[in-house]
N, CA, C and O atoms as CSV, one atom per row, in Angstrom:
chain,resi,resn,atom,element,x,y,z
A,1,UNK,N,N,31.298,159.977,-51.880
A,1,UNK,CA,C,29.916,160.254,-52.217
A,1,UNK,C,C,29.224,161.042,-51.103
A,1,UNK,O,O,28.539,161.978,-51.517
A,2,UNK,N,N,29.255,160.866,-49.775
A,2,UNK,CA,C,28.866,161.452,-48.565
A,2,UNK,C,C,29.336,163.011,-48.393
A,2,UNK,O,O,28.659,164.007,-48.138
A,3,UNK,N,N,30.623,162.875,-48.605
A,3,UNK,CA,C,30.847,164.450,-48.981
A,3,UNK,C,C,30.274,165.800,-50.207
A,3,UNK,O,O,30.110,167.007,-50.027
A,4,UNK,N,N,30.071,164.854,-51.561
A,4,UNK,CA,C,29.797,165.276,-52.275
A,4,UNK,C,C,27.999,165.777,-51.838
A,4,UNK,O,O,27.422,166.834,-52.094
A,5,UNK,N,N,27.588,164.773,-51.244
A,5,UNK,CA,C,26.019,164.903,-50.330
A,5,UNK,C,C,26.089,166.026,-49.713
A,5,UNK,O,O,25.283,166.896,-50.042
A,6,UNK,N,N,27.018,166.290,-48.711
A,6,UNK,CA,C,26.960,167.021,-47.954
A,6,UNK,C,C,27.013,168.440,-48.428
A,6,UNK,O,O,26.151,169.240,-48.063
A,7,UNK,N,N,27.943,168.769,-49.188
A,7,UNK,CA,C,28.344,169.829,-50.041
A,7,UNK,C,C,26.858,170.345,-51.179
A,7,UNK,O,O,26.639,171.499,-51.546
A,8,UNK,N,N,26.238,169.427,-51.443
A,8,UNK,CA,C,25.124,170.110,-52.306
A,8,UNK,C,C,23.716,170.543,-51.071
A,8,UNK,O,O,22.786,171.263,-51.434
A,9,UNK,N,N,23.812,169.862,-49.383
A,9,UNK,CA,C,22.880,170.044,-49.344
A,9,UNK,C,C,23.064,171.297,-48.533
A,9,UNK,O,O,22.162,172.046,-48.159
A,10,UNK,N,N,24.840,171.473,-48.227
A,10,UNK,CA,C,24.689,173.435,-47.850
A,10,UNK,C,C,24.829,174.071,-48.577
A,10,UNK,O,O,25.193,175.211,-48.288
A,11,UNK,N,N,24.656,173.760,-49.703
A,11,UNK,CA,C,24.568,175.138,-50.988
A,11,UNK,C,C,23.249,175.210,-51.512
A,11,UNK,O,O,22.882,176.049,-52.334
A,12,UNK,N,N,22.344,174.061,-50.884
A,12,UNK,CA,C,20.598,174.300,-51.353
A,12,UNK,C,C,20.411,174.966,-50.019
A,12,UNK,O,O,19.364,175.609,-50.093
A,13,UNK,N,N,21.005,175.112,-48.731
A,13,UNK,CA,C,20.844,175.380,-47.409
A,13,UNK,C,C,19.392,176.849,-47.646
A,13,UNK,O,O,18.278,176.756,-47.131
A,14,UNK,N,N,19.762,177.806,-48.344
A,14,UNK,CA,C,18.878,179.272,-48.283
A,14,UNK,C,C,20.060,180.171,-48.870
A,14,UNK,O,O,21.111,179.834,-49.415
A,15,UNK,N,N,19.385,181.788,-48.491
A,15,UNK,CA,C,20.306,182.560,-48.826
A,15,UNK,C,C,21.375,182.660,-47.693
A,15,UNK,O,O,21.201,182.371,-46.509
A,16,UNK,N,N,22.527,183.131,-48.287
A,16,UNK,CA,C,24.076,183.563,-47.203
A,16,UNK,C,C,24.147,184.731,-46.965
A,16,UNK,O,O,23.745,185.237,-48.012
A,17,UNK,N,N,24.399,185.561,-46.260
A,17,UNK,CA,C,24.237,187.194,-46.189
A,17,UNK,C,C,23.065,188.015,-46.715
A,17,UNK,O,O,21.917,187.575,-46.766
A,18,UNK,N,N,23.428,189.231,-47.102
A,18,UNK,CA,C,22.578,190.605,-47.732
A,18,UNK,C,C,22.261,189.848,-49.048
A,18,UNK,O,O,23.041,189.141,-49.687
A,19,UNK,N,N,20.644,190.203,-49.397
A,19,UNK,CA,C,20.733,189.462,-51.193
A,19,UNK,C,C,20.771,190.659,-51.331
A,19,UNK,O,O,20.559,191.491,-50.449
A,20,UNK,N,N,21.130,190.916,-52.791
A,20,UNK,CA,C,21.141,191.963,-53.751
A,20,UNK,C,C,19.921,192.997,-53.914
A,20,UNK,O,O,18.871,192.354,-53.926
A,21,UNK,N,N,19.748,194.072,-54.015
A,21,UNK,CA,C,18.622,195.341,-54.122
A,21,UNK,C,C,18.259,194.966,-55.815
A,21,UNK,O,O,19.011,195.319,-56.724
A,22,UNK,N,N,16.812,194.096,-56.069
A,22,UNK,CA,C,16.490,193.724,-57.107
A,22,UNK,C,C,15.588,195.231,-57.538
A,22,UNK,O,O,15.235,196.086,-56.726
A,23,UNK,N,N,15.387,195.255,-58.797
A,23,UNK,CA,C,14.504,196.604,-59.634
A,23,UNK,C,C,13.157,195.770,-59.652
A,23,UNK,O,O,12.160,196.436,-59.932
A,24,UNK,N,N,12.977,194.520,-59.418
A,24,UNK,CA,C,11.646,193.995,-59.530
A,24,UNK,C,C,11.091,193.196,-58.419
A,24,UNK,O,O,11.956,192.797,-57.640
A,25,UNK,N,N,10.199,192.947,-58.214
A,25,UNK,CA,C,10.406,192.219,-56.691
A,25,UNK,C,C,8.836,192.447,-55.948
A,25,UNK,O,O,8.229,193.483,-56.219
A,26,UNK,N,N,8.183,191.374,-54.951
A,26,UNK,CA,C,7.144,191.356,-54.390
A,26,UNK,C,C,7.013,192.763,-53.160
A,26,UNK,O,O,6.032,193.420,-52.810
A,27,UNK,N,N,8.349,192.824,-52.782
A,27,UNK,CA,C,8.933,194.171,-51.876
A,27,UNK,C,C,8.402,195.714,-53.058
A,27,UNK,O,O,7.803,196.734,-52.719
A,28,UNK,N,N,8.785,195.416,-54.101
A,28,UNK,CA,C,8.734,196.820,-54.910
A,28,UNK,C,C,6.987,197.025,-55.087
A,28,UNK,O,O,6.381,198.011,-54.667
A,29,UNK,N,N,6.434,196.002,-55.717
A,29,UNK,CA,C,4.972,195.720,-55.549
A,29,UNK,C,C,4.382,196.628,-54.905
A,29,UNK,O,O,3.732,197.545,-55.406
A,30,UNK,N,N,4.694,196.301,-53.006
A,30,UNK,CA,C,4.104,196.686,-52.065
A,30,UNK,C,C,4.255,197.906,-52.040
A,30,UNK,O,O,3.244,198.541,-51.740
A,31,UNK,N,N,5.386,198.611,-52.300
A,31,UNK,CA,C,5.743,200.316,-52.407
A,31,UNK,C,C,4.807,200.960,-53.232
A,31,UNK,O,O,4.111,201.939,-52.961
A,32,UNK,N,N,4.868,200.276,-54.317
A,32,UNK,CA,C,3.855,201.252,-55.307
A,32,UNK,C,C,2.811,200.957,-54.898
A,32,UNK,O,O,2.305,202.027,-55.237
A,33,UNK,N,N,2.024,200.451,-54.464
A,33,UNK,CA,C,0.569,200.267,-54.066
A,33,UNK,C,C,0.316,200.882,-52.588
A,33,UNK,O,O,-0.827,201.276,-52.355
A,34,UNK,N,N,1.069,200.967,-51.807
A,34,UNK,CA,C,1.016,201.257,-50.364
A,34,UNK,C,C,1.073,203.276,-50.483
A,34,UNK,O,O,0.541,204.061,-49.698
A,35,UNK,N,N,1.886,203.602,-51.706
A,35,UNK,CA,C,2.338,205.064,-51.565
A,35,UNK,C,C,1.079,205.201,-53.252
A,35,UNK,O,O,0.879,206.292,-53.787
A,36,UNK,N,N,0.632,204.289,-53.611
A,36,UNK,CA,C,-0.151,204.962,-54.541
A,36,UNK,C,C,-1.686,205.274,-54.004
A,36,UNK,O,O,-2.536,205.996,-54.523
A,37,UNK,N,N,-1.765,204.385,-52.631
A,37,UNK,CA,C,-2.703,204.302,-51.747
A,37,UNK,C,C,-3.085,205.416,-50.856
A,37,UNK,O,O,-4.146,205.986,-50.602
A,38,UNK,N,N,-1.389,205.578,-50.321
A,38,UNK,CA,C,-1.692,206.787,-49.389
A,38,UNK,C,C,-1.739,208.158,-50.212
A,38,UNK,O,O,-2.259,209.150,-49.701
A,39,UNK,N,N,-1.220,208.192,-51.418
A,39,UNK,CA,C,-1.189,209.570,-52.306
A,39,UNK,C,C,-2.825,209.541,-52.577
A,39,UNK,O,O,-3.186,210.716,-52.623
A,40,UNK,N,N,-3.633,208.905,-52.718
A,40,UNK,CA,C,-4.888,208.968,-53.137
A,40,UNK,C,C,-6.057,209.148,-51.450
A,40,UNK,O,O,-6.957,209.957,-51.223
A,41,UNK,N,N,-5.642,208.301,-50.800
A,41,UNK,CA,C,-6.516,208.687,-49.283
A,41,UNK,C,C,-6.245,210.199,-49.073
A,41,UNK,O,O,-7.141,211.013,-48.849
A,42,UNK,N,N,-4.613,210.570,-49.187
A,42,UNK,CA,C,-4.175,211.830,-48.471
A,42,UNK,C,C,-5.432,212.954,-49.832
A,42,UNK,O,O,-6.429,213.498,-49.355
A,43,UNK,N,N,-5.218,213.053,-50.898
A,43,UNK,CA,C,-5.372,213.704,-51.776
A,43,UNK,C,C,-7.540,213.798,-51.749
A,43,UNK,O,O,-8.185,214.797,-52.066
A,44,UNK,N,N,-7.935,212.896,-51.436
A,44,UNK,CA,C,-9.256,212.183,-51.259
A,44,UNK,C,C,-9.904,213.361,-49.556
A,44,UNK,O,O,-10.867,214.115,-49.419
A,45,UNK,N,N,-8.812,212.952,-48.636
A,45,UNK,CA,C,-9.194,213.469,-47.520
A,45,UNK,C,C,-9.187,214.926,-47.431
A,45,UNK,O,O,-10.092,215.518,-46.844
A,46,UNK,N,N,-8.005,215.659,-48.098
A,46,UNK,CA,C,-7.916,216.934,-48.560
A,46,UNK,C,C,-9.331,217.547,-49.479
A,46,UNK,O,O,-10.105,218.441,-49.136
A,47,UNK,N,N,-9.339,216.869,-50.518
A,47,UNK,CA,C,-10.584,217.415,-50.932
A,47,UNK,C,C,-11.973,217.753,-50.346
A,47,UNK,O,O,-12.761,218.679,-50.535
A,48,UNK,N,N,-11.977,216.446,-49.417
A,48,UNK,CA,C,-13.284,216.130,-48.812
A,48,UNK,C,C,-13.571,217.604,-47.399
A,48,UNK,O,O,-14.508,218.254,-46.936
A,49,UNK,N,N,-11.836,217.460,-47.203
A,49,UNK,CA,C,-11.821,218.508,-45.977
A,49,UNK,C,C,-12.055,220.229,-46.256
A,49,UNK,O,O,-12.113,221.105,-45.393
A,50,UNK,N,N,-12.177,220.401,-47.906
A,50,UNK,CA,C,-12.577,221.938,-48.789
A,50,UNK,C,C,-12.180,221.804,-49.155
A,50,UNK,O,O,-12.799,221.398,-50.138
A,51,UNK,N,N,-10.283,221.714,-49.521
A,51,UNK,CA,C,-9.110,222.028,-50.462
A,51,UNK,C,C,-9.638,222.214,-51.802
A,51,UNK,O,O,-10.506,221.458,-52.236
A,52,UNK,N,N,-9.174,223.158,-52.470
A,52,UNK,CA,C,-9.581,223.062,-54.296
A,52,UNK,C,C,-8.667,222.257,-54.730
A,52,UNK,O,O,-7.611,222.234,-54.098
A,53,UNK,N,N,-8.807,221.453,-55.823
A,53,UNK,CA,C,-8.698,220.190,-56.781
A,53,UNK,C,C,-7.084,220.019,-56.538
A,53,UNK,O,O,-6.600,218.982,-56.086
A,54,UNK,N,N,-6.076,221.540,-57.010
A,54,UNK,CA,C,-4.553,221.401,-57.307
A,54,UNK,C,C,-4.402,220.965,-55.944
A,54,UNK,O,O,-3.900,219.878,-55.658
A,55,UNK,N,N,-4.832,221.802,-55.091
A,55,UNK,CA,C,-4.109,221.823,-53.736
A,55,UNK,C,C,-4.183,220.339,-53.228
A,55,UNK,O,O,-3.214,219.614,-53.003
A,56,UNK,N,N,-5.656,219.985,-53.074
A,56,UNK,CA,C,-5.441,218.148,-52.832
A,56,UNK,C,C,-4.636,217.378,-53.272
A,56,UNK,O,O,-4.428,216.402,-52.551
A,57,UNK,N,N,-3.888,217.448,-54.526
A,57,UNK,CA,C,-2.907,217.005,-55.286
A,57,UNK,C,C,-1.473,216.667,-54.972
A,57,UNK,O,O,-0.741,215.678,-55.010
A,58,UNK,N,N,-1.370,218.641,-54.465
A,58,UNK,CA,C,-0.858,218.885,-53.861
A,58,UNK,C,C,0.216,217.723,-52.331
A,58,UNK,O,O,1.339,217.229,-52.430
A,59,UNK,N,N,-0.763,217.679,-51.125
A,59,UNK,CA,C,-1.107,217.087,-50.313
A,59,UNK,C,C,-0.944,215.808,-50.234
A,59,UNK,O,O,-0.265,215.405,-49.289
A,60,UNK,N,N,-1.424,214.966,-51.043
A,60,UNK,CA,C,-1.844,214.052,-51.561
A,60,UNK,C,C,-0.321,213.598,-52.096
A,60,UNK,O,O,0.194,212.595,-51.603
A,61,UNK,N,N,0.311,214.300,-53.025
A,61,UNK,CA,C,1.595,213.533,-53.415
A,61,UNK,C,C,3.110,213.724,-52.039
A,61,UNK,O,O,4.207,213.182,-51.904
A,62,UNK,N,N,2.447,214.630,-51.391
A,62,UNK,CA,C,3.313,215.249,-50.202
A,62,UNK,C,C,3.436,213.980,-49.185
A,62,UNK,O,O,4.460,213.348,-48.930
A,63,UNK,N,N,2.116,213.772,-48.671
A,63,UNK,CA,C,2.001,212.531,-48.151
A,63,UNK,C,C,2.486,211.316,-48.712
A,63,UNK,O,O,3.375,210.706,-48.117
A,64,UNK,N,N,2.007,210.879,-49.802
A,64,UNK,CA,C,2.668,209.505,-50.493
A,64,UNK,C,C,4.322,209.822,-50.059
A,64,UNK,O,O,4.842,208.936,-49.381
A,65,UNK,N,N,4.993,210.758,-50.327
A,65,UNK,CA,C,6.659,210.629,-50.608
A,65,UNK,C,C,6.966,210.999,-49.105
A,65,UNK,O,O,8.172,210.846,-48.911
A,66,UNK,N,N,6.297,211.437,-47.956
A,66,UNK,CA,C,6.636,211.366,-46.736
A,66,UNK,C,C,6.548,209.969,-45.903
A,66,UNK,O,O,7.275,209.471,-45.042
A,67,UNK,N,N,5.252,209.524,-46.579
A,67,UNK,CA,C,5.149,208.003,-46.052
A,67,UNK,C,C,6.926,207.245,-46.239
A,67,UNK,O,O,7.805,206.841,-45.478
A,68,UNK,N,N,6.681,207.411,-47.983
A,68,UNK,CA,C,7.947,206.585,-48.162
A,68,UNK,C,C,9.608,206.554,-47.931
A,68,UNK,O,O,10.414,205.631,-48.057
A,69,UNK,N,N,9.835,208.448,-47.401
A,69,UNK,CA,C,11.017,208.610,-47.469
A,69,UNK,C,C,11.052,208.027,-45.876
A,69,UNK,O,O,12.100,207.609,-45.384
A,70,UNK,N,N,9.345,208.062,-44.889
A,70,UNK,CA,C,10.219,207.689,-43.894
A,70,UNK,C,C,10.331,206.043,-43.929
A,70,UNK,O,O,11.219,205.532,-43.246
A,71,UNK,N,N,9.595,205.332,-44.580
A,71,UNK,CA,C,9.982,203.914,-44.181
A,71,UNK,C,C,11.344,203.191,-44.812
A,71,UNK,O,O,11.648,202.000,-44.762
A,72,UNK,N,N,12.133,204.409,-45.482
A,72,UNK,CA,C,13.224,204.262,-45.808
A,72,UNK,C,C,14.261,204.694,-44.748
A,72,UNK,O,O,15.158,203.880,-44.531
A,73,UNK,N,N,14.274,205.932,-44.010
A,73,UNK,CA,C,15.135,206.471,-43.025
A,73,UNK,C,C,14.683,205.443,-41.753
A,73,UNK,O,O,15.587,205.188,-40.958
A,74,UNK,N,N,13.504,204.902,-41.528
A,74,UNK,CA,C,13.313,203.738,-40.728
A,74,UNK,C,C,14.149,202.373,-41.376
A,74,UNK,O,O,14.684,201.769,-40.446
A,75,UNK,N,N,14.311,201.969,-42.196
A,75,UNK,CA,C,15.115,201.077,-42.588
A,75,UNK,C,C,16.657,201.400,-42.440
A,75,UNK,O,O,17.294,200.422,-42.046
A,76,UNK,N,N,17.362,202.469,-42.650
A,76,UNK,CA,C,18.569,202.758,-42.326
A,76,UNK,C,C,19.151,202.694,-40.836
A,76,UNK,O,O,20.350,202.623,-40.563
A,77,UNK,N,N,17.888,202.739,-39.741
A,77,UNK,CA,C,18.269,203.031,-38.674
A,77,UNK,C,C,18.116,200.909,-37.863
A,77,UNK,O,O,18.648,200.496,-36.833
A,78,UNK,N,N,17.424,200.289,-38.633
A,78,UNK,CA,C,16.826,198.874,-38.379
A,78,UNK,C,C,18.090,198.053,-38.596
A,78,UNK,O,O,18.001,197.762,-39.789
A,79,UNK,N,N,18.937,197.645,-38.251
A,79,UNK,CA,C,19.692,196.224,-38.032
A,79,UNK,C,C,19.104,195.435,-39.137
A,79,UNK,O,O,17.878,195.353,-39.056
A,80,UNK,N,N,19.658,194.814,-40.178
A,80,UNK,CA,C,19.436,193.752,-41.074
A,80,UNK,C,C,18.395,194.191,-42.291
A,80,UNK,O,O,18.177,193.583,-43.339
A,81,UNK,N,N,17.810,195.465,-41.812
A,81,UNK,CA,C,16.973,196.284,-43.030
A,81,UNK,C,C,18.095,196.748,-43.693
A,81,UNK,O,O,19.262,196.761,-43.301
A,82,UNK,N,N,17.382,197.319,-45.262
A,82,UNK,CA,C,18.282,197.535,-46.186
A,82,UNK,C,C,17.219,198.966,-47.030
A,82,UNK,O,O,16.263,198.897,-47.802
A,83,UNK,N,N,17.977,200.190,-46.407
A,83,UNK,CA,C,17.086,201.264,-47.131
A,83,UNK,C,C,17.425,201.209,-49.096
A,83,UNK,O,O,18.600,201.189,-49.462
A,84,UNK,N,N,16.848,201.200,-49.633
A,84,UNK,CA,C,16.958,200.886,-51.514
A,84,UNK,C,C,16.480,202.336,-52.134
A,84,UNK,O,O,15.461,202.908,-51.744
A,85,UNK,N,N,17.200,202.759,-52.971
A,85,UNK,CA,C,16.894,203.678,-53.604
A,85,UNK,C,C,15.853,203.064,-54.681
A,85,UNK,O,O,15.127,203.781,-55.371
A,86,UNK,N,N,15.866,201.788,-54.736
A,86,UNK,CA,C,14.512,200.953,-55.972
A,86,UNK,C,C,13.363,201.168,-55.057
A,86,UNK,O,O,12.425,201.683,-55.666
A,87,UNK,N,N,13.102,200.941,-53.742
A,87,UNK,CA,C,12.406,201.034,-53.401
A,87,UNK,C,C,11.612,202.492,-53.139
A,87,UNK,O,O,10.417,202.762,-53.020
A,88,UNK,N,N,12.914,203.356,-53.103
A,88,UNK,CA,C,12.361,204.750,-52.751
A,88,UNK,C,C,11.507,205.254,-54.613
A,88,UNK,O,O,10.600,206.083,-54.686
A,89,UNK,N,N,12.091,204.522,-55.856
A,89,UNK,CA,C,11.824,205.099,-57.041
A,89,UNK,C,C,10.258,204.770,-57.301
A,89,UNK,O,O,9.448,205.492,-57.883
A,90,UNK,N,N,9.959,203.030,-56.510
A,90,UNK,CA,C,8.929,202.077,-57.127
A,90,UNK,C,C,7.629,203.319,-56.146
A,90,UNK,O,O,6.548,203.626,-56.648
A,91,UNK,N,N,8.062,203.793,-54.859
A,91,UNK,CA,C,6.930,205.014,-54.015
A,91,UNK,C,C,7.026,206.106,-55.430
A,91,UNK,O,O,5.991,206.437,-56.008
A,92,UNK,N,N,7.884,206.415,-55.715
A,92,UNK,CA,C,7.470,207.516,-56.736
A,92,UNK,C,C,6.839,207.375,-57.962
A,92,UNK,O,O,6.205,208.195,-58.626
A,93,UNK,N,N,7.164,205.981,-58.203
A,93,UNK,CA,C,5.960,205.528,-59.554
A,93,UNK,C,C,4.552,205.333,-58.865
A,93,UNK,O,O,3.567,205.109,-59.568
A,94,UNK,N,N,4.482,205.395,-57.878
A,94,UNK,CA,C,3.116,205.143,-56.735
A,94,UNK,C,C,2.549,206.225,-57.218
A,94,UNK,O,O,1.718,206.457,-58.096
A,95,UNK,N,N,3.506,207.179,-56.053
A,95,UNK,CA,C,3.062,208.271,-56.299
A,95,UNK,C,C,2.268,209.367,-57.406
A,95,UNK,O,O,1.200,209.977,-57.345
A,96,UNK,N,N,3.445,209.276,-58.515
A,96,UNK,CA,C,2.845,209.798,-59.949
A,96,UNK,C,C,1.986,208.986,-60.354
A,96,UNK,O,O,1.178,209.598,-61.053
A,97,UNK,N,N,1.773,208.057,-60.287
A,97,UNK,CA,C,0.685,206.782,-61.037
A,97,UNK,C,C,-1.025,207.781,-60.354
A,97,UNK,O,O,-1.754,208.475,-61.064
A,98,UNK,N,N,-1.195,207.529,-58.977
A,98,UNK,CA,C,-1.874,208.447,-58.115
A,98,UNK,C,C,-2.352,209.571,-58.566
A,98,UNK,O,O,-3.532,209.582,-58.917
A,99,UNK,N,N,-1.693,210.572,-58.648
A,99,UNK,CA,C,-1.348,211.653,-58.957
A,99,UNK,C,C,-2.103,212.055,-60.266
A,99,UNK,O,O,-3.095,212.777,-60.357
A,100,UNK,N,N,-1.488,211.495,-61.141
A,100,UNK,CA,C,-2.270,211.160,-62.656
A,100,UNK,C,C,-3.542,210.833,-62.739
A,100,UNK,O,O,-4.459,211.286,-63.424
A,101,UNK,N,N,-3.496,210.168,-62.121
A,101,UNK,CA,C,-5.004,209.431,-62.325
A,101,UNK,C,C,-6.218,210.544,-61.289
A,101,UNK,O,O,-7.307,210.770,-61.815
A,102,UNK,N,N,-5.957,211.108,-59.996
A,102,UNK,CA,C,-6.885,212.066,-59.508
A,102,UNK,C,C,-6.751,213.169,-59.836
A,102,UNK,O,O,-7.393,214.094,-59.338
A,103,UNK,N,N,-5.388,213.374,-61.266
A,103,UNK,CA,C,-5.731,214.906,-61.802
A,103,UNK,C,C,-6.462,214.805,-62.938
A,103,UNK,O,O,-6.690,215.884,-63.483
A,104,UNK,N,N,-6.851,213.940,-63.403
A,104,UNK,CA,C,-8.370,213.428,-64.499
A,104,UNK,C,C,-9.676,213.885,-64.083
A,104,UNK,O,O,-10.547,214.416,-64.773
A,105,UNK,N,N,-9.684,213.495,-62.402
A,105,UNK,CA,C,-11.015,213.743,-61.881
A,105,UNK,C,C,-11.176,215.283,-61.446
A,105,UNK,O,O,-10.331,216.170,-61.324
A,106,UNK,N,N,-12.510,215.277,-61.264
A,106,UNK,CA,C,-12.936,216.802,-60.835
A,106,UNK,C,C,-13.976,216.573,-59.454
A,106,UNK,O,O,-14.473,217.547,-58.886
């Protein structure tokens, strides 16, 4: 019985290694909101600074996908980080989400 104890309480222990690169996730969340954030400040600050409407857009989605490609090439270079191509897709739904929505406005 003591063994059998023992045995369930290192398999409730946590995770064992690398978990798996999920498509859904509190991590993916943060991408799209962080790069739908910066596509709209960058695109916001451009305008404000003269740019005409495309060009802020422009700018604006340039920034979002620079933010994100680097906190991905920063993850490749990090020990125990894990660069994700889900994560690089969930910045580009940021991005276009962004994008869309300040090419409505004038």
């Amino acid at each position: 019985m003591n063994a059998c104890l023992l045995f369930l309480c290192m398999q409730l222990g946590g995770p064992q290694g690398p978990q798996p690169d999920r498509l859904f996730g509190e991590d993916k969340l943060k991408h799209f909101f962080v790069s739908f954030m910066a596509t709209s400040l960058a695109a916001s600050g451009a305008r404000a600074a003269g740019l005409d409407h495309d060009a802020s857009l422009y700018v604006g989605a340039g920034a979002g996908a620079a933010l994100g490609i680097r906190k991905e090439l920063m993850d490749r270079r990090t020990p125990g980080a894990t660069a994700s191509f889900f994560d690089l897709a969930w910045d580009a739904a940021g991005i276009a989400s962004a994008t869309v929505l300040l090419a409505q406005t004038r």
